[in-house]
TORBA-785968 format. One record per residue: residue number from 1; z, x, y of N, C-alpha, C in turn. Coordinates in nm, 3 decimals. Atoms other than C-alpha are relative to their C-alpha. Last residue first. Layout:
// residues N
NODE  num       nZ       nX       nY      caZ      caX      caY       cZ       cX       cY
NODE  NUM        Z        X        Y        Z        X        Y        Z        X        Y
...
END
This chain:
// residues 222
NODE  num       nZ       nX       nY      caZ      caX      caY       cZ       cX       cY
NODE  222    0.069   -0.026   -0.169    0.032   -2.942    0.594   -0.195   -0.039    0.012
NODE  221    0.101   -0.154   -0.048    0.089   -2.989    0.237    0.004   -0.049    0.132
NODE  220    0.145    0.048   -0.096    0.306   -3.245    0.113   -0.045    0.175    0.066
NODE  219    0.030   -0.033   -0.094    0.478   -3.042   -0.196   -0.086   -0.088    0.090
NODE  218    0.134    0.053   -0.092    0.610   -3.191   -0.505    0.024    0.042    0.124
NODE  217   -0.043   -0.053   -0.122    0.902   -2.974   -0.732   -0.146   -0.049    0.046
NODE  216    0.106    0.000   -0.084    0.903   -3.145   -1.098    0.016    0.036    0.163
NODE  215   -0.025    0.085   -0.093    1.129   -3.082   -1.381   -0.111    0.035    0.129
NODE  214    0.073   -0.027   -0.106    1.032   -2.894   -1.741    0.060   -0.127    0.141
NODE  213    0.121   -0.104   -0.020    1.197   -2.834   -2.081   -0.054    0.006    0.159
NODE  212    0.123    0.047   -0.074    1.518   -3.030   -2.027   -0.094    0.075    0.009
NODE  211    0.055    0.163    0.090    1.844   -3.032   -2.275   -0.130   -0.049    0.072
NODE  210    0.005    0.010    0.167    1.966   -2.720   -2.053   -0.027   -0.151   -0.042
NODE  209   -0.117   -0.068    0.056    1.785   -2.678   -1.732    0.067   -0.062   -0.101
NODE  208   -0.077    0.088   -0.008    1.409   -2.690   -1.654    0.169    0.042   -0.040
NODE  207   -0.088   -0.008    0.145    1.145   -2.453   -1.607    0.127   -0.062    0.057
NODE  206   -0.104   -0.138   -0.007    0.942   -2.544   -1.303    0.088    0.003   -0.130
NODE  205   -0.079    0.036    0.096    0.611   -2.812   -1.292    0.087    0.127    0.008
NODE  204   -0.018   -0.131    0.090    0.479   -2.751   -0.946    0.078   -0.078   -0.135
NODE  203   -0.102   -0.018    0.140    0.280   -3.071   -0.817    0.048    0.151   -0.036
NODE  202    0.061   -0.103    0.099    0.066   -3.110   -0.470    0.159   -0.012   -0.052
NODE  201   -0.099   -0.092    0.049    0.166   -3.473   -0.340   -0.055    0.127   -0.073
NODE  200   -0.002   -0.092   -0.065   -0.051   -3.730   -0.186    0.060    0.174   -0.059
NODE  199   -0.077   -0.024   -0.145    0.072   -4.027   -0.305   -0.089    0.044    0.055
NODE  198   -0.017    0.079   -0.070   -0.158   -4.026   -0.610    0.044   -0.043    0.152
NODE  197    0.182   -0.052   -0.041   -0.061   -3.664   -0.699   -0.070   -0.124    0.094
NODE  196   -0.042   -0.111   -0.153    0.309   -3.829   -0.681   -0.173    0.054    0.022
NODE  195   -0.060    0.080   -0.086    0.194   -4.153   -0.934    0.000    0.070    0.171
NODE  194    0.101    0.001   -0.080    0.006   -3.876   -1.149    0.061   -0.119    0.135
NODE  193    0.085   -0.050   -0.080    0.326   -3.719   -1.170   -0.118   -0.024    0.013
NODE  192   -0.057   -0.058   -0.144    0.560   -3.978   -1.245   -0.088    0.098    0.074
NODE  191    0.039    0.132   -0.077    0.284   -4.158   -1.512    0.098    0.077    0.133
NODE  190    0.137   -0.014   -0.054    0.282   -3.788   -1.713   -0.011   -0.106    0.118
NODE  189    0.041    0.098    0.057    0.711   -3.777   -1.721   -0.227    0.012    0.072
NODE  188    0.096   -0.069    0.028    0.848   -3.454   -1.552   -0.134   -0.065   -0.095
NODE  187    0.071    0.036    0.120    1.162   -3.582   -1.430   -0.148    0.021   -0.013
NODE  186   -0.078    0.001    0.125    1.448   -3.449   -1.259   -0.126   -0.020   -0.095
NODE  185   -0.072    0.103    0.101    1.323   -3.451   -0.946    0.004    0.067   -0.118
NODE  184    0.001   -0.021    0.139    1.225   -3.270   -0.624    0.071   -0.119   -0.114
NODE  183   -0.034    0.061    0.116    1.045   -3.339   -0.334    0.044    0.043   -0.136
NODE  182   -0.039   -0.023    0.156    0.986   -3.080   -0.039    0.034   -0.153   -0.070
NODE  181   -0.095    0.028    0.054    0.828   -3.075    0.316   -0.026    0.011   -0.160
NODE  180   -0.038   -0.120    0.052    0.509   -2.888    0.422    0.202   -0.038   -0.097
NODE  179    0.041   -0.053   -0.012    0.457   -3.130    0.685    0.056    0.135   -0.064
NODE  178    0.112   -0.109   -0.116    0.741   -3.339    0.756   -0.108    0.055   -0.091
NODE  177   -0.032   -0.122   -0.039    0.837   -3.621    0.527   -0.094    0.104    0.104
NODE  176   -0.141   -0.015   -0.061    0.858   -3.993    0.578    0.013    0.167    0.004
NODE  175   -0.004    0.070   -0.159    0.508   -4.064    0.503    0.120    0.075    0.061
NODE  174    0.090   -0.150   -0.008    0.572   -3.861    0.135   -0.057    0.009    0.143
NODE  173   -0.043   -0.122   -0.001    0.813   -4.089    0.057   -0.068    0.102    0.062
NODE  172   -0.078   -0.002   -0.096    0.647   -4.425    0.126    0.071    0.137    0.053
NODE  171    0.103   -0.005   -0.128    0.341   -4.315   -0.079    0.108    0.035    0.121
NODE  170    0.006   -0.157   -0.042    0.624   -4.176   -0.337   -0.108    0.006    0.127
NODE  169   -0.139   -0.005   -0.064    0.746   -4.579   -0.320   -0.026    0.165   -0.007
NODE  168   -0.002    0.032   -0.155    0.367   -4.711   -0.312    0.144    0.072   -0.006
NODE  167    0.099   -0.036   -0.137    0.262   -4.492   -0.608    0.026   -0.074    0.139
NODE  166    0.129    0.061   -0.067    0.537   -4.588   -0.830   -0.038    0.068    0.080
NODE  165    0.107   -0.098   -0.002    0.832   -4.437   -0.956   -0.121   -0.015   -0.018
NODE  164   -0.028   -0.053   -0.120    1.078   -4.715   -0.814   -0.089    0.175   -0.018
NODE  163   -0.005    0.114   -0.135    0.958   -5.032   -0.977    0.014    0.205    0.074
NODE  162    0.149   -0.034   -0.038    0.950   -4.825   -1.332   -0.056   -0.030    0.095
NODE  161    0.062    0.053   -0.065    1.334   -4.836   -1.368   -0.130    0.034    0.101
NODE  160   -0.106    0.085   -0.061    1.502   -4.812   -1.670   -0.057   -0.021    0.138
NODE  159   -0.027    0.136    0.084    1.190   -4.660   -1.839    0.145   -0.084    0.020
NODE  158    0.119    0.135   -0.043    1.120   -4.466   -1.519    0.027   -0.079   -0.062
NODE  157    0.142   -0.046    0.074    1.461   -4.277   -1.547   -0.088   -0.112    0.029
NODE  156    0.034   -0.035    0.185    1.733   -4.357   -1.320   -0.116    0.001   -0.001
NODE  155   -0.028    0.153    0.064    1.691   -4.265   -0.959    0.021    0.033   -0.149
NODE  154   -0.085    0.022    0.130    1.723   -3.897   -0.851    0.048   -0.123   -0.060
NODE  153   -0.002    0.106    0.086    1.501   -3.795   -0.628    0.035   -0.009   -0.081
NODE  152   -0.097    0.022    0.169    1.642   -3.556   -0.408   -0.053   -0.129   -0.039
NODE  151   -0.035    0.098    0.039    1.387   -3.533   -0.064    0.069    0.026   -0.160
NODE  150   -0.038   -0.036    0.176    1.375   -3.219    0.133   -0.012   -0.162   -0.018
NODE  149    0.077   -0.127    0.056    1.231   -3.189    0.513    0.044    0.011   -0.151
NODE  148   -0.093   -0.137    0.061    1.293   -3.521    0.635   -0.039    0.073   -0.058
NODE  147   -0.177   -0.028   -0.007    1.129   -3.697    0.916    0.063    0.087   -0.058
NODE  146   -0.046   -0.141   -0.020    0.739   -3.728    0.919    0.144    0.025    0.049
NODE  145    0.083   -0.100    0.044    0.797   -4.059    0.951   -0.034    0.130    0.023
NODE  144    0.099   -0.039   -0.156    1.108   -4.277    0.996   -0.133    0.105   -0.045
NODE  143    0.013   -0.191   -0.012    1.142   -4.438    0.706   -0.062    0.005    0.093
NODE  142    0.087   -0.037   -0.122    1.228   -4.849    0.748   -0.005    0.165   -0.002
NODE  141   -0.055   -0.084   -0.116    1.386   -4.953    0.376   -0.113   -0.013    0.109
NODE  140   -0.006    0.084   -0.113    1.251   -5.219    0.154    0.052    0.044    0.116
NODE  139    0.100    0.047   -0.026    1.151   -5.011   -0.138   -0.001   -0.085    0.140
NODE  138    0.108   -0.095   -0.073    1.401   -4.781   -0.142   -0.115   -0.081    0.070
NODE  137    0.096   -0.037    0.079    1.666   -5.075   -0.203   -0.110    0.068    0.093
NODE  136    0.086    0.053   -0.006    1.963   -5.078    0.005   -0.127    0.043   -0.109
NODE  135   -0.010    0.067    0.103    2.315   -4.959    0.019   -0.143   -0.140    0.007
NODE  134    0.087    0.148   -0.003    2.203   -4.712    0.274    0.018   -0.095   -0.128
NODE  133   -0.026    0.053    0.128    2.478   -4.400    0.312   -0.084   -0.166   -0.012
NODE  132   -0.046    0.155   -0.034    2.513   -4.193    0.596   -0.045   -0.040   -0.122
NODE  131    0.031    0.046    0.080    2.598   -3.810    0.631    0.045   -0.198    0.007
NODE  130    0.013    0.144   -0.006    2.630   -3.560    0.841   -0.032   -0.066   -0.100
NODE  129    0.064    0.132    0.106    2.673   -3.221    0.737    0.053   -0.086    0.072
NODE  128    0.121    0.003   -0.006    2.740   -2.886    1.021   -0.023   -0.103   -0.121
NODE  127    0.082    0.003   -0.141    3.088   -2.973    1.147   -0.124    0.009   -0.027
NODE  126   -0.030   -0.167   -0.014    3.184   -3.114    0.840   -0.056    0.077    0.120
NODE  125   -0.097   -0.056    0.066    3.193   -3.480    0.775    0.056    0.111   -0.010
NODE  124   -0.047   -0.111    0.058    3.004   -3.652    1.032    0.105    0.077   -0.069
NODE  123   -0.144    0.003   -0.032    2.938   -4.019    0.995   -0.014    0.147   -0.005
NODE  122   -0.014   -0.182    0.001    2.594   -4.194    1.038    0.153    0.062    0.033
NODE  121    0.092   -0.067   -0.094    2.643   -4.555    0.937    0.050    0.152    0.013
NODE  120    0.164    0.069   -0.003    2.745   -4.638    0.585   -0.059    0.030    0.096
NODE  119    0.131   -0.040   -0.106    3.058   -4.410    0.485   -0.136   -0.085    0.016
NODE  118   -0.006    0.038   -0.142    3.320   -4.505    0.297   -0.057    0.008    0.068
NODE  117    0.006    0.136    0.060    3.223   -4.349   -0.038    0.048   -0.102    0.088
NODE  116    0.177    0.068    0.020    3.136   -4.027    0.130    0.018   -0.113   -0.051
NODE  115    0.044    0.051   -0.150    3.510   -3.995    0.251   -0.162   -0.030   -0.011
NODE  114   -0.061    0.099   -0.038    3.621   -3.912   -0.089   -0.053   -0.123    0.089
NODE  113    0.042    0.131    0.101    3.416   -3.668   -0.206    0.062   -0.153    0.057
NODE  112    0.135    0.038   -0.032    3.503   -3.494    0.151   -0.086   -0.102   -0.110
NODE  111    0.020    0.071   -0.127    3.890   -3.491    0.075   -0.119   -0.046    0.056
NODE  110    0.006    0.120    0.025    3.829   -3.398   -0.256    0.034   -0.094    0.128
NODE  109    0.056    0.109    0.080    3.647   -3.138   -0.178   -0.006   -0.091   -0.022
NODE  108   -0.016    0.099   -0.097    3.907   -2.927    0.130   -0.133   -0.141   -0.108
NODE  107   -0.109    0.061   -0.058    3.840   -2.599    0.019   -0.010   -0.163    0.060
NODE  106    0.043   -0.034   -0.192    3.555   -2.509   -0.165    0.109   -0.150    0.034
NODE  105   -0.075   -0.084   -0.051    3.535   -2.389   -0.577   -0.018   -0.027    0.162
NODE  104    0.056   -0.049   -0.110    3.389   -2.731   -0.695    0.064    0.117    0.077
NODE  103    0.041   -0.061    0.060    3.567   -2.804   -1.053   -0.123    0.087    0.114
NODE  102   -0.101   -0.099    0.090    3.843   -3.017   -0.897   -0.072    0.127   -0.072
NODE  101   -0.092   -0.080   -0.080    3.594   -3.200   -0.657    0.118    0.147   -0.064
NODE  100    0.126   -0.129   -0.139    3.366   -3.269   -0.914    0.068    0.057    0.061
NODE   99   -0.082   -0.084    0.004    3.655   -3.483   -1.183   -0.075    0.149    0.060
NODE   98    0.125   -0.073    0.021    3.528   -3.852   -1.089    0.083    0.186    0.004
NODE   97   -0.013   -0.055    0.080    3.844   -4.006   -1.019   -0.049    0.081   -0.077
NODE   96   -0.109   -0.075   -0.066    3.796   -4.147   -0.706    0.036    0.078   -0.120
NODE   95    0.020   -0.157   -0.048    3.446   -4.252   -0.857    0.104    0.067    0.047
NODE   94    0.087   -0.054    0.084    3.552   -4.537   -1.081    0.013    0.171    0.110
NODE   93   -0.103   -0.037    0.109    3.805   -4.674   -0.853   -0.052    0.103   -0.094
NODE   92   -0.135   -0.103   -0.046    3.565   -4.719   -0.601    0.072    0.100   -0.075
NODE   91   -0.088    0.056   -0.013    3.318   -4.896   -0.858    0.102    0.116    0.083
NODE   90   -0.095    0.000    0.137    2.960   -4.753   -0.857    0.148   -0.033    0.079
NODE   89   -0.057   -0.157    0.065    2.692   -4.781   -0.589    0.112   -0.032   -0.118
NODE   88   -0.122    0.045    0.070    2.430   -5.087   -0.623    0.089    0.141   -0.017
NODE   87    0.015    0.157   -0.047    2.150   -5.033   -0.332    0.135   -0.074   -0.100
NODE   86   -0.053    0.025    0.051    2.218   -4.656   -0.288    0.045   -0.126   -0.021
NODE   85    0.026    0.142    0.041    2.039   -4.475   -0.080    0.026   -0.018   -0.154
NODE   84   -0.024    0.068    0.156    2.212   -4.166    0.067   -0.089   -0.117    0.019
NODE   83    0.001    0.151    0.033    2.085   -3.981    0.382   -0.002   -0.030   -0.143
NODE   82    0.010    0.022    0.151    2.215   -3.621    0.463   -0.017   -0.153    0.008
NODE   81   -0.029    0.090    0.001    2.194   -3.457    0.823   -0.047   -0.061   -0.139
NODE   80    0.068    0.094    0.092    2.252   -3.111    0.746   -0.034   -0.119    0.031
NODE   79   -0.031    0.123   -0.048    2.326   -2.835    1.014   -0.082   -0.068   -0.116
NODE   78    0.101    0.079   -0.044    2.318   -2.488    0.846    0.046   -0.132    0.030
NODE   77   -0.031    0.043   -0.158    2.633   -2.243    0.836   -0.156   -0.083    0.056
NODE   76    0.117   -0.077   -0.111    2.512   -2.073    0.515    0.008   -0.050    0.164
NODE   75    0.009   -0.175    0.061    2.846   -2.126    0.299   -0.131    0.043    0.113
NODE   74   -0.108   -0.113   -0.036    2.952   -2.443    0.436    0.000    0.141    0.001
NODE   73    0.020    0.035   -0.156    2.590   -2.609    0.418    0.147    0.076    0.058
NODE   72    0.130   -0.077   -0.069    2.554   -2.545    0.088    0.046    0.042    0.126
NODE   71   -0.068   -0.187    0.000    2.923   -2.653   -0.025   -0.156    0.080    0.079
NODE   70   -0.098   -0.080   -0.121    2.775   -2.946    0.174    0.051    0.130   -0.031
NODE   69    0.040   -0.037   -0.130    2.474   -2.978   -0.086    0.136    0.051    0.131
NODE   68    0.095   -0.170    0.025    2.668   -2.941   -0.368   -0.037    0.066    0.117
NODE   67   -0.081   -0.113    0.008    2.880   -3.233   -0.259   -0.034    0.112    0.018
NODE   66   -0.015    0.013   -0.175    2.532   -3.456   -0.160    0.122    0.104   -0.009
NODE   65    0.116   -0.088   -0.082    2.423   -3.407   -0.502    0.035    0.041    0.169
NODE   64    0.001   -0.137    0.044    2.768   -3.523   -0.667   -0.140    0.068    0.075
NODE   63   -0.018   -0.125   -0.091    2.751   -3.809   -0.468   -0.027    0.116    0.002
NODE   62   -0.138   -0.024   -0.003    2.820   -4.065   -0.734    0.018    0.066    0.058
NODE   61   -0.078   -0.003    0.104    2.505   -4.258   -0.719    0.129    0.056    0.037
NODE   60   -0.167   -0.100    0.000    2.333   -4.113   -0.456    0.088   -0.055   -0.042
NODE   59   -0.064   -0.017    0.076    1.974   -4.245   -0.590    0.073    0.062    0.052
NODE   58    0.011    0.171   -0.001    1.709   -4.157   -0.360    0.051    0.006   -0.144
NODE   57   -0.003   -0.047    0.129    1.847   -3.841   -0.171   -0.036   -0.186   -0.023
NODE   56   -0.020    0.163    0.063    1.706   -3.843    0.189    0.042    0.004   -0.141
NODE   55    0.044   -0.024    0.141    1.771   -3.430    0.340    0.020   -0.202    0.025
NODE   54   -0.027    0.141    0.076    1.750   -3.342    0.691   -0.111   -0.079   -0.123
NODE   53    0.121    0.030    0.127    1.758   -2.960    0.722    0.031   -0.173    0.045
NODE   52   -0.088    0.112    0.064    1.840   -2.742    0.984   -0.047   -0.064   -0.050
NODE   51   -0.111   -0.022   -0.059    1.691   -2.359    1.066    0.127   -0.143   -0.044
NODE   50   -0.044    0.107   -0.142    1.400   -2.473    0.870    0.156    0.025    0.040
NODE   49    0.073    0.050   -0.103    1.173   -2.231    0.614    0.066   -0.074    0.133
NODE   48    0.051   -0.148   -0.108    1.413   -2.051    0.397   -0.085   -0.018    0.097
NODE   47   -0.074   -0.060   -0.136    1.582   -2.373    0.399   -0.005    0.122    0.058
NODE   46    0.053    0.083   -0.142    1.328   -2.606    0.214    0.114    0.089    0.097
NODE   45    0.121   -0.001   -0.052    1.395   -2.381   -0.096   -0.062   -0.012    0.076
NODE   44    0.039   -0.179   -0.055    1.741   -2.295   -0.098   -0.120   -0.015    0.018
NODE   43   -0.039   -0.014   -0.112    1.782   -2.734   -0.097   -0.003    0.197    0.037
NODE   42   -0.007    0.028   -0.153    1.546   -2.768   -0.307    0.024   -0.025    0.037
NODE   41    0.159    0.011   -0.036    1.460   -2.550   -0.622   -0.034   -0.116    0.094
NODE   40    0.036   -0.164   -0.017    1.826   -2.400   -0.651   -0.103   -0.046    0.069
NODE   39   -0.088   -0.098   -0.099    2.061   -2.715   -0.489   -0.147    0.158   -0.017
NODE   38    0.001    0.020   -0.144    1.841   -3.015   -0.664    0.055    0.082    0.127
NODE   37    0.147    0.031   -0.019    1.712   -2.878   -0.985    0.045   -0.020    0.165
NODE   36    0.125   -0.097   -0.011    1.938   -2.591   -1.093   -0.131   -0.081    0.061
NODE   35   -0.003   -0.155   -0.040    2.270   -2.696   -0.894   -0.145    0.059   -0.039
NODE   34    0.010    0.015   -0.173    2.244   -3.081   -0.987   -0.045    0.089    0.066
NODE   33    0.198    0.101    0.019    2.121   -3.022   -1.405   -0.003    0.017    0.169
NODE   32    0.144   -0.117    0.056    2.454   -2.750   -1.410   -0.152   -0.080    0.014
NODE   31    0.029   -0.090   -0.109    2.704   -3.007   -1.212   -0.108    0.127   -0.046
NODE   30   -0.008    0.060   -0.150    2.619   -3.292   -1.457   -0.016    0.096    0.101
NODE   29   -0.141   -0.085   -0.130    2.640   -3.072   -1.766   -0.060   -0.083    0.103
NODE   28    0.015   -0.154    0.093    2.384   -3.131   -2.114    0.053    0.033    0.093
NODE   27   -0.130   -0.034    0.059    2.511   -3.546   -2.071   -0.003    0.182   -0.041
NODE   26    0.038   -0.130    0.153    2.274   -3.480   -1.778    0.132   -0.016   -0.093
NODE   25    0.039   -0.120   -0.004    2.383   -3.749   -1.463   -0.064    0.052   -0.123
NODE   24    0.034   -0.014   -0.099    2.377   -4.102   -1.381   -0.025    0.172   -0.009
NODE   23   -0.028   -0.111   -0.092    2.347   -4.126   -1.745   -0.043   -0.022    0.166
NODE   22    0.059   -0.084   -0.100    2.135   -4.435   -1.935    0.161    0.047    0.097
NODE   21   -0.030   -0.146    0.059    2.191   -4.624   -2.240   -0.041    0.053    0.114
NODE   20    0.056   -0.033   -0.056    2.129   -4.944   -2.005   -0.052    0.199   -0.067
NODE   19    0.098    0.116   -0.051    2.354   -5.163   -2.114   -0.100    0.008   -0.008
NODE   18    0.044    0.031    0.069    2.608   -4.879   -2.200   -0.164   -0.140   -0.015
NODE   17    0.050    0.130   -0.020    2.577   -4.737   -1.870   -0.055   -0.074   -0.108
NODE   16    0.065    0.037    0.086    2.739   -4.371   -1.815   -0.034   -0.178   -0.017
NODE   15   -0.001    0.152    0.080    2.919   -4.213   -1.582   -0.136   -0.041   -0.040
NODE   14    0.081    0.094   -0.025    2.942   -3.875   -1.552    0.024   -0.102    0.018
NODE   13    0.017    0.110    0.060    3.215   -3.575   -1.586   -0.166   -0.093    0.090
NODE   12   -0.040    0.099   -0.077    3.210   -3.194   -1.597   -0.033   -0.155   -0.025
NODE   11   -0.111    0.036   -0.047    3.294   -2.986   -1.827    0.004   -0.076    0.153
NODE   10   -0.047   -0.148   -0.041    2.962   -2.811   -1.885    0.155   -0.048    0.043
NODE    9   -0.036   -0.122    0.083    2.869   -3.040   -2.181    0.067    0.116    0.095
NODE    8    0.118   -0.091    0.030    2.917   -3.353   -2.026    0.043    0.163   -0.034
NODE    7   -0.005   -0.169    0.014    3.264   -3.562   -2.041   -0.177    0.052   -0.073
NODE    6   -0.021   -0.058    0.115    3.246   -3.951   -2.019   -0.049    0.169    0.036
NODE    5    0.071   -0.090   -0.053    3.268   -4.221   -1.746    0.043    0.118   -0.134
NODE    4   -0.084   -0.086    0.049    3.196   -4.560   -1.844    0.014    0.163    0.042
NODE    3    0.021   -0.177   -0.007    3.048   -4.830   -1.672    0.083    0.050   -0.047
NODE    2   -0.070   -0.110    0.068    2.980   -5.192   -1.784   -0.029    0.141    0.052
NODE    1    0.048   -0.092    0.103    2.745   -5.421   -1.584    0.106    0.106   -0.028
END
């Protein structure tokens, strides 16, 4: 399948999927959609509560979430352990060029972009992030339960693929987290959130960032 990678509005880049008209990121800024849904409303969120975090992102695509996150994790001195899934990732070549690192103010970027695309069993990259990498489909994974305290969901959209925002794969999700854990996503679609309610899941809808009225922050409750 064809990838392309093309310039979003905040200057940074994507790739893109004619095939599939579909963005791994926001053509309205890649690192601006990452920072307000998955860095403001949860990873600061799930960490005023837990000394260390382990995060599952579904969908790590090109990384860029997992970057963010370590500048996180450099700046507040928290231990991360970070799980990717990622059953088709994108072409080597493709992402070494990806232009994040260069627009990430924190020493040492493209050395760590790098090294996530190599990575499958648990590898540490910084003294406080770990990070491993499942080139597997969500659906057929083993989650440990009650495990991680954030989840990044960030597959493509439902109408590219409606298999993975289902009621058994936020059931699975919502197993796997602790007690009071976090979910966030990108998308704000009616069938995604009764799917998560379904689960289990209490819903916040939160103001969104540019080209997106609203994105979704799910809570398991205690």
């Amino acid at each position: 399948m064809e990838r392309k990678i093309i310039l979003t509005a905040d200057g940074s880049e994507t790739i893109f999927i004619p095939e599939l008209n579909e963005c791994y990121h926001s053509r309205n800024g890649a690192i601006t959609e990452s920072i307000h849904i998955f860095i403001d409303a949860g990873y600061r969120c799930a960490a005023q509560n837990n000394a260390a975090l382990n995060i599952l992102e579904v969908g790590f695509g090109t990384g860029l979430n997992a970057l963010l996150t370590l500048m996180e994790t450099n700046a507040d001195q928290r231990d991360v352990h970070y799980v990717g899934v990622e059953p088709f990732p994108p072409e080597q070549s493709m992402l070494s060029v990806l232009n994040y690192p260069s627009l990430i103010a924190m020493p040492h970027a493209l050395e760590y972009f790098n090294e996530f695309h190599h990575t499958v069993s648990r590898k540490q990259i910084t003294k406080y992030f770990s990070l491993s990498v499942c080139e597997e489909k969500i659906q057929e994974m083993e989650l440990e339960k009650s495990f991680f305290h954030l989840i990044y969901f960030d597959a493509f959209a439902p109408a590219v693929c409606p298999e993975l925002w289902s009621e058994p794969v936020f059931q699975k999700l919502w197993d796997s987290l602790k007690n009071d854990g976090i979910l966030v996503t990108y998308s704000c679609k009616g069938e995604v959130k009764r799917a998560l309610k379904s689960a289990g899941f209490s819903i916040e809808k939160l103001p969104g960032p540019p080209g997106k009225r609203e994105f979704i922050r799910a809570t398991k409750k205690g």
